[in-house]
mmCIF file of the N, C-alpha and C atoms, coordinates in Angstrom:
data_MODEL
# 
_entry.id   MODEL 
# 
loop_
_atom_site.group_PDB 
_atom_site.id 
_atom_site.type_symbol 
_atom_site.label_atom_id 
_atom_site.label_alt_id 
_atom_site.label_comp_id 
_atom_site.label_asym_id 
_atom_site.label_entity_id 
_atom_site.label_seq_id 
_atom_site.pdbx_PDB_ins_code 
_atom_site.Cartn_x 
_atom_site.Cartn_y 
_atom_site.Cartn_z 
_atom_site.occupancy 
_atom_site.B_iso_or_equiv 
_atom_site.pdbx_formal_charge 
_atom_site.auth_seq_id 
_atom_site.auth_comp_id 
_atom_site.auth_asym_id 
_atom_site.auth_atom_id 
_atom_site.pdbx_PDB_model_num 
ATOM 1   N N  . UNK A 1 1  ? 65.638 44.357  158.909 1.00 0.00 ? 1  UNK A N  1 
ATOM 2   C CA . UNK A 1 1  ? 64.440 45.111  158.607 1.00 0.00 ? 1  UNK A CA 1 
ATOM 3   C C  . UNK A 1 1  ? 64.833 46.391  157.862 1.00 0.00 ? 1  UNK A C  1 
ATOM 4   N N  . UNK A 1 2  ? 63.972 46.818  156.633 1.00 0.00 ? 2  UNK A N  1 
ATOM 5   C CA . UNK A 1 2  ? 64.471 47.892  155.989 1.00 0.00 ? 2  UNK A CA 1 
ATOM 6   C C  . UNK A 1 2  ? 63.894 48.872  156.282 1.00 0.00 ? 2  UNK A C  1 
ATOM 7   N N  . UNK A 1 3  ? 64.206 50.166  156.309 1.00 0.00 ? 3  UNK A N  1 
ATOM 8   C CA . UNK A 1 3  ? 63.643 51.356  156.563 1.00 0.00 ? 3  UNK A CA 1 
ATOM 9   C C  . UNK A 1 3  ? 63.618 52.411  155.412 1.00 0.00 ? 3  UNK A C  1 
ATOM 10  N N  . UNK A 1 4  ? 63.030 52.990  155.486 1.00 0.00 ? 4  UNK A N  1 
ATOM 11  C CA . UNK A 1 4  ? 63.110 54.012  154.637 1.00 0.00 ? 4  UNK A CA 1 
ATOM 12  C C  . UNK A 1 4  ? 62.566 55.460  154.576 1.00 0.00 ? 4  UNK A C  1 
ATOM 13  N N  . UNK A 1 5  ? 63.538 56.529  153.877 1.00 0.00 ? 5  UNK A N  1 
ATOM 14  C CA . UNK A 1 5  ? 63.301 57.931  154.726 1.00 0.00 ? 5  UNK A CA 1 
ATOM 15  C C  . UNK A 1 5  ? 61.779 58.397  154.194 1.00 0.00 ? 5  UNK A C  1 
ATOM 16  N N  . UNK A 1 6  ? 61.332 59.328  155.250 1.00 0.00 ? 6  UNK A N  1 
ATOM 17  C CA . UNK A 1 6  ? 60.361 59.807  155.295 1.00 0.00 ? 6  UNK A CA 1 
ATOM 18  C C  . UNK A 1 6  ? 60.396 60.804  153.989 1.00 0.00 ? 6  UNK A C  1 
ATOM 19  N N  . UNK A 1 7  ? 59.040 60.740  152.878 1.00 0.00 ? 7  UNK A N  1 
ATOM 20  C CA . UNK A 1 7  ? 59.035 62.206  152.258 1.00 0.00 ? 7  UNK A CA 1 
ATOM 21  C C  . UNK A 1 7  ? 58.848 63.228  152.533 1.00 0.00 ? 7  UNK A C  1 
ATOM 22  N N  . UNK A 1 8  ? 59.941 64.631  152.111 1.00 0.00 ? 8  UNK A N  1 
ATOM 23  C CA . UNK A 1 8  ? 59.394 65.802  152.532 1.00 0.00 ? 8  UNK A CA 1 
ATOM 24  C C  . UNK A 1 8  ? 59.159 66.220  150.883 1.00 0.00 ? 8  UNK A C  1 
ATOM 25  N N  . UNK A 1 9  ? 57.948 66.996  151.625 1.00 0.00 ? 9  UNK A N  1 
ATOM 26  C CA . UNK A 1 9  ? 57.425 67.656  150.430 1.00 0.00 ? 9  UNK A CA 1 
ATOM 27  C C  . UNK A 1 9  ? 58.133 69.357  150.572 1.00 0.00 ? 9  UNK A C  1 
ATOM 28  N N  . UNK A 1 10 ? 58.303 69.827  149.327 1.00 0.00 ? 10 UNK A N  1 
ATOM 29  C CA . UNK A 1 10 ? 59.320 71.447  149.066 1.00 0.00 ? 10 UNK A CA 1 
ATOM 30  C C  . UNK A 1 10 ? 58.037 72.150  149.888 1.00 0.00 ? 10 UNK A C  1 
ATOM 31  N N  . UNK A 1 11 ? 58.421 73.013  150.664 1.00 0.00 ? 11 UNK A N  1 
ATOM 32  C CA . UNK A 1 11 ? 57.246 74.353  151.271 1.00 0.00 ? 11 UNK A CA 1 
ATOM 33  C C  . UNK A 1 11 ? 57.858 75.504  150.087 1.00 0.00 ? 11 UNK A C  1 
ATOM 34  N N  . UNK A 1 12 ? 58.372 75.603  149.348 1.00 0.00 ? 12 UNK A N  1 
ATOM 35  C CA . UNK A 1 12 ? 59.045 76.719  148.344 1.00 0.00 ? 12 UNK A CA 1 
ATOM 36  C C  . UNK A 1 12 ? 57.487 76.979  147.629 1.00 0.00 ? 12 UNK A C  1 
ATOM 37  N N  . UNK A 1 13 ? 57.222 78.599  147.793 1.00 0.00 ? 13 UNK A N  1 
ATOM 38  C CA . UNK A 1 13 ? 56.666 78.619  146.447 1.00 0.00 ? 13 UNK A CA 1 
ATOM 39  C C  . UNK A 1 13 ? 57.182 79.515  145.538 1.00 0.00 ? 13 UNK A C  1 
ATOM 40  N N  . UNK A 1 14 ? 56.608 79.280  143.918 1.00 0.00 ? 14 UNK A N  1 
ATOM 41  C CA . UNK A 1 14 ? 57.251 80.056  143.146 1.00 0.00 ? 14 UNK A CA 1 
ATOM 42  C C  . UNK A 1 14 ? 56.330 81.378  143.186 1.00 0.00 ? 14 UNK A C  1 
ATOM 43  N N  . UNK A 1 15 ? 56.608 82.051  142.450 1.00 0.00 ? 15 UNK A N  1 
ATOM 44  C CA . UNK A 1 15 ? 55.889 83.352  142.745 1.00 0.00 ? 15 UNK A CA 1 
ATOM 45  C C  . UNK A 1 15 ? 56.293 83.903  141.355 1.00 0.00 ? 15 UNK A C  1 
ATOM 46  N N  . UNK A 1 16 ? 55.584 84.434  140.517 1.00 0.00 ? 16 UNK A N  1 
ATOM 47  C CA . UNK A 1 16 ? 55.479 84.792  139.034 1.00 0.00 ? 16 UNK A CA 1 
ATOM 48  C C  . UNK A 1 16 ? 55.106 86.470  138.902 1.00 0.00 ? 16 UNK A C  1 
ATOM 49  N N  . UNK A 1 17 ? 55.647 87.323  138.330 1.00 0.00 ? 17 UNK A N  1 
ATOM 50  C CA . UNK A 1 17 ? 55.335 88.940  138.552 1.00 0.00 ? 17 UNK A CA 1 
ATOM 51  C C  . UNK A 1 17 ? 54.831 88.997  137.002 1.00 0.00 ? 17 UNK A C  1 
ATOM 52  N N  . UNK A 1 18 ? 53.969 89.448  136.771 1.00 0.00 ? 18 UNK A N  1 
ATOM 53  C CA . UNK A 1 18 ? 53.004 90.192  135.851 1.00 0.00 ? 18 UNK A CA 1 
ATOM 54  C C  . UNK A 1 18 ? 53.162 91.679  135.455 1.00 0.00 ? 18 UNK A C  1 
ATOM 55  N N  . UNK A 1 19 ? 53.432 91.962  134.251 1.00 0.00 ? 19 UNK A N  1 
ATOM 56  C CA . UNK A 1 19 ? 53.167 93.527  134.246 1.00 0.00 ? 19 UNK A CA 1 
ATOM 57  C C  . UNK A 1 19 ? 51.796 93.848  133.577 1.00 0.00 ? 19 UNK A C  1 
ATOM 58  N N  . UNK A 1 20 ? 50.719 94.648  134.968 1.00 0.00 ? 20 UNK A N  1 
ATOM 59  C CA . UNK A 1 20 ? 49.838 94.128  133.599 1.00 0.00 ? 20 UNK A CA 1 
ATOM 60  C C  . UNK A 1 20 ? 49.616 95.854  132.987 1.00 0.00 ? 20 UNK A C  1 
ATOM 61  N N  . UNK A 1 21 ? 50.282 96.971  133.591 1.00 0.00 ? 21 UNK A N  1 
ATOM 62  C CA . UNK A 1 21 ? 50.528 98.156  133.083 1.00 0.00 ? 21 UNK A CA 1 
ATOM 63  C C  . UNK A 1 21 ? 51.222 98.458  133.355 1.00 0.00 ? 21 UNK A C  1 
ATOM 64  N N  . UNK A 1 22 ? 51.848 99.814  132.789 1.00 0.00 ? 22 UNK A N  1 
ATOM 65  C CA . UNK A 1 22 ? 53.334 100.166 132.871 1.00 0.00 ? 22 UNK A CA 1 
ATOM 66  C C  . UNK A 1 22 ? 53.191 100.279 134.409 1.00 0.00 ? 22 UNK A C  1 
ATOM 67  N N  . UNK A 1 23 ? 52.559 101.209 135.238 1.00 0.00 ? 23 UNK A N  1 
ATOM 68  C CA . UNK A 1 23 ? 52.980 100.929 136.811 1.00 0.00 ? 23 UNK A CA 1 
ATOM 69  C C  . UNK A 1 23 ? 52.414 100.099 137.832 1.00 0.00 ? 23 UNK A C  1 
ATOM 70  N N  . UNK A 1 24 ? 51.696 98.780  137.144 1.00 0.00 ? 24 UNK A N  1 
ATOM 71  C CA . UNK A 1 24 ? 51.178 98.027  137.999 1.00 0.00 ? 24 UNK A CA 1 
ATOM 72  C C  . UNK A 1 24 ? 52.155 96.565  137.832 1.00 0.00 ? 24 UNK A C  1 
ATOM 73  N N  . UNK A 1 25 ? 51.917 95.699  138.843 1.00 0.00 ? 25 UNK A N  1 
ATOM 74  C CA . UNK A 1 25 ? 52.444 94.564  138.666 1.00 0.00 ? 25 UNK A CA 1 
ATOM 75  C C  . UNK A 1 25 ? 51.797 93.678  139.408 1.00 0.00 ? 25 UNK A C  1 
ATOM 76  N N  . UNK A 1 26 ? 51.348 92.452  139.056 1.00 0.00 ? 26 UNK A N  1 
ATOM 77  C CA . UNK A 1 26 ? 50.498 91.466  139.689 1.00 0.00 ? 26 UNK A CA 1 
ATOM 78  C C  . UNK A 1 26 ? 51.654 89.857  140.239 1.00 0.00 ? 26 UNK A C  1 
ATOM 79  N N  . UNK A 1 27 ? 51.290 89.686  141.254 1.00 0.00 ? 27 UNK A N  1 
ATOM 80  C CA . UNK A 1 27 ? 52.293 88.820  141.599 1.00 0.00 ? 27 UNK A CA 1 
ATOM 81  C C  . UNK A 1 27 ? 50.987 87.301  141.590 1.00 0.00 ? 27 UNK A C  1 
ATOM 82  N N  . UNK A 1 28 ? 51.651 86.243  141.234 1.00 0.00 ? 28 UNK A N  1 
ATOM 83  C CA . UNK A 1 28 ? 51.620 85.292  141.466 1.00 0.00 ? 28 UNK A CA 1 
ATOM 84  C C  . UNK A 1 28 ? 51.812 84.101  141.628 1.00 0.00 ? 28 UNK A C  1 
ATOM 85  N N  . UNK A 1 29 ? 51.185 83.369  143.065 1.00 0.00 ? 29 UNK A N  1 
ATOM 86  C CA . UNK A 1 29 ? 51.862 82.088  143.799 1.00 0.00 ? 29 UNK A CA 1 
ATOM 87  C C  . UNK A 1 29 ? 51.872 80.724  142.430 1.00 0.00 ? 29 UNK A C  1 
ATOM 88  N N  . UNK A 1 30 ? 52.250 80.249  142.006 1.00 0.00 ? 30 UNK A N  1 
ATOM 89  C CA . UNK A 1 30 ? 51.924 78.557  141.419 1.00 0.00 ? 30 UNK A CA 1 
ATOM 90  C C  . UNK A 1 30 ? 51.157 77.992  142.717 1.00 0.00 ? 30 UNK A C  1 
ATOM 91  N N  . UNK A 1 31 ? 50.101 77.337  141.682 1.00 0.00 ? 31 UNK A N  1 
ATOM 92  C CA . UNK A 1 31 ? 49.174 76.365  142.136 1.00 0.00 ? 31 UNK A CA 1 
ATOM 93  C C  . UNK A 1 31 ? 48.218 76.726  143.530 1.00 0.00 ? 31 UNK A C  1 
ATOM 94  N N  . UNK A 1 32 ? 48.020 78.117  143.167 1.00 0.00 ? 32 UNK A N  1 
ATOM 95  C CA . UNK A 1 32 ? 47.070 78.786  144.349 1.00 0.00 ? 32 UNK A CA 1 
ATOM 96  C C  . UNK A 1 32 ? 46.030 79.383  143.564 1.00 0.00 ? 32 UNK A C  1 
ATOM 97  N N  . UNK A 1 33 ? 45.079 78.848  142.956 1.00 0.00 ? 33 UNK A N  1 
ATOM 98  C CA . UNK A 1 33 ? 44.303 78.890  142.255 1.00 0.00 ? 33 UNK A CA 1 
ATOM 99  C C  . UNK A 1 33 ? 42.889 80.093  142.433 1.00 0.00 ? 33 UNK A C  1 
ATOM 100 N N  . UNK A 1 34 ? 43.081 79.901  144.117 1.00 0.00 ? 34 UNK A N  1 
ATOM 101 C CA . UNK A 1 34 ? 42.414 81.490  144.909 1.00 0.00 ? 34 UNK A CA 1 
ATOM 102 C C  . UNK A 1 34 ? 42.529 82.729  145.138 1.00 0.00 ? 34 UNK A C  1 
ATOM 103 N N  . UNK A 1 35 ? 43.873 83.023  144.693 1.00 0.00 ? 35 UNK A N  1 
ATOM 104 C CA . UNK A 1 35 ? 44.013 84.328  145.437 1.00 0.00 ? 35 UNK A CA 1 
ATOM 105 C C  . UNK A 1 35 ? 45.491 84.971  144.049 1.00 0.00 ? 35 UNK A C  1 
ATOM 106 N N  . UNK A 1 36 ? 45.702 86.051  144.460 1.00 0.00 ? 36 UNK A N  1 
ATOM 107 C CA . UNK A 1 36 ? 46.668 87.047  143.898 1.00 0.00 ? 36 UNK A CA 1 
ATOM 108 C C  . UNK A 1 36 ? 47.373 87.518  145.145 1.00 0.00 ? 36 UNK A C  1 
ATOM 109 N N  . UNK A 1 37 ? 48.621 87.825  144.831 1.00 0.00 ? 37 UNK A N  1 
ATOM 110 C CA . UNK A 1 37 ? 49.326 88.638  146.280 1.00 0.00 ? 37 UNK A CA 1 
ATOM 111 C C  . UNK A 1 37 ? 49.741 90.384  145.956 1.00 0.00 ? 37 UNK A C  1 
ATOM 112 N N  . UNK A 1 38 ? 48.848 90.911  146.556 1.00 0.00 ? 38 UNK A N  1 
ATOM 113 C CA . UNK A 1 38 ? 48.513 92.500  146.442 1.00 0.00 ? 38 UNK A CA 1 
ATOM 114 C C  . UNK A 1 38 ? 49.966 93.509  147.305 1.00 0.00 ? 38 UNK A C  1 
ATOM 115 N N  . UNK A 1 39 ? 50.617 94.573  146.680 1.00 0.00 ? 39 UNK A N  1 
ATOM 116 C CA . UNK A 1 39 ? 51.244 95.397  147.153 1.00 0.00 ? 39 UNK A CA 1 
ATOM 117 C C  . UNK A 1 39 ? 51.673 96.392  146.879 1.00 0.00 ? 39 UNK A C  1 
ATOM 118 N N  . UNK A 1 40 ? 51.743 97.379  147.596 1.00 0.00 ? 40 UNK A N  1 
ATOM 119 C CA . UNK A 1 40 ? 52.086 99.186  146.750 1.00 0.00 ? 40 UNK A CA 1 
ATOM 120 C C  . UNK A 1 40 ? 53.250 99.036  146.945 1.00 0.00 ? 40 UNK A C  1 
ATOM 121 N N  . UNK A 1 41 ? 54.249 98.403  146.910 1.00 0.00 ? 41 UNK A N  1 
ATOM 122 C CA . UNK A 1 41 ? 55.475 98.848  147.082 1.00 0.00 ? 41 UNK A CA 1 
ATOM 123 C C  . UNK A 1 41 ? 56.200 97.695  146.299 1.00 0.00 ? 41 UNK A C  1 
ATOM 124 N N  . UNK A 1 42 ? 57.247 97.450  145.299 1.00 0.00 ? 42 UNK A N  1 
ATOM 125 C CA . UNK A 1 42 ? 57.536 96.622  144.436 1.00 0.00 ? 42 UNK A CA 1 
ATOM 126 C C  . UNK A 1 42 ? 59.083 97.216  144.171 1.00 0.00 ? 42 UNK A C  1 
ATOM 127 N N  . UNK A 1 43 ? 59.829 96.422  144.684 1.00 0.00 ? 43 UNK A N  1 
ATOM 128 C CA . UNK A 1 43 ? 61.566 96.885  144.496 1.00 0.00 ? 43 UNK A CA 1 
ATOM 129 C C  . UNK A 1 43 ? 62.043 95.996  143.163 1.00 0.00 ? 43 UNK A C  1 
ATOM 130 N N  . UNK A 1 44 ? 63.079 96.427  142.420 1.00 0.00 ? 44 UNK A N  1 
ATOM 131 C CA . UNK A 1 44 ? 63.594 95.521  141.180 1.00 0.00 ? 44 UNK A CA 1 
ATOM 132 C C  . UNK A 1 44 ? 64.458 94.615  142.295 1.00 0.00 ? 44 UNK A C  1 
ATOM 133 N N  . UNK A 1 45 ? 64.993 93.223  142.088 1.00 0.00 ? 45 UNK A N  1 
ATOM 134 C CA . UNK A 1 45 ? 66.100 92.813  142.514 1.00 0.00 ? 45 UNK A CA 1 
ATOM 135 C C  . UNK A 1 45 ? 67.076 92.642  141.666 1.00 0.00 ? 45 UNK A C  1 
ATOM 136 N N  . UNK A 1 46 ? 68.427 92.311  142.556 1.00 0.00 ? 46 UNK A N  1 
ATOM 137 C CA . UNK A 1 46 ? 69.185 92.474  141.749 1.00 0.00 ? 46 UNK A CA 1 
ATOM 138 C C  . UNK A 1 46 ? 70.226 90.965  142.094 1.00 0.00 ? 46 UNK A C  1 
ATOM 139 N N  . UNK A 1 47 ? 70.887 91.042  141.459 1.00 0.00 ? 47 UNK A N  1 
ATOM 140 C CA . UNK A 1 47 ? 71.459 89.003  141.353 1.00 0.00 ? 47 UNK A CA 1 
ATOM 141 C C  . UNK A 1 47 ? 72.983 89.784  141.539 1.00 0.00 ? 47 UNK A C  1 
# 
């Protein structure tokens, strides 16, 4: 009898930053078509 593995689907989301003025920045999720993610506080990262 064959089996076969269960799909997991990724929980990752991407998340996209916007400048939409020099001191604002708008973040957003992919494929969340409702909402924006709001915050006063915004650090650069660094790699």
């Amino acid at each position: 009898m064959a089996t076969s593995e269960p799909t997991v689907e990724s929980t990752e989301a991407i998340i996209t930053a916007h400048a939409t003025a020099p001191e604002k920045t708008v973040f957003v999720e992919s494929d969340n078509h409702d909402a924006w993610i709001a915050t006063d506080h915004v650090v650069d990262l660094e790699r």
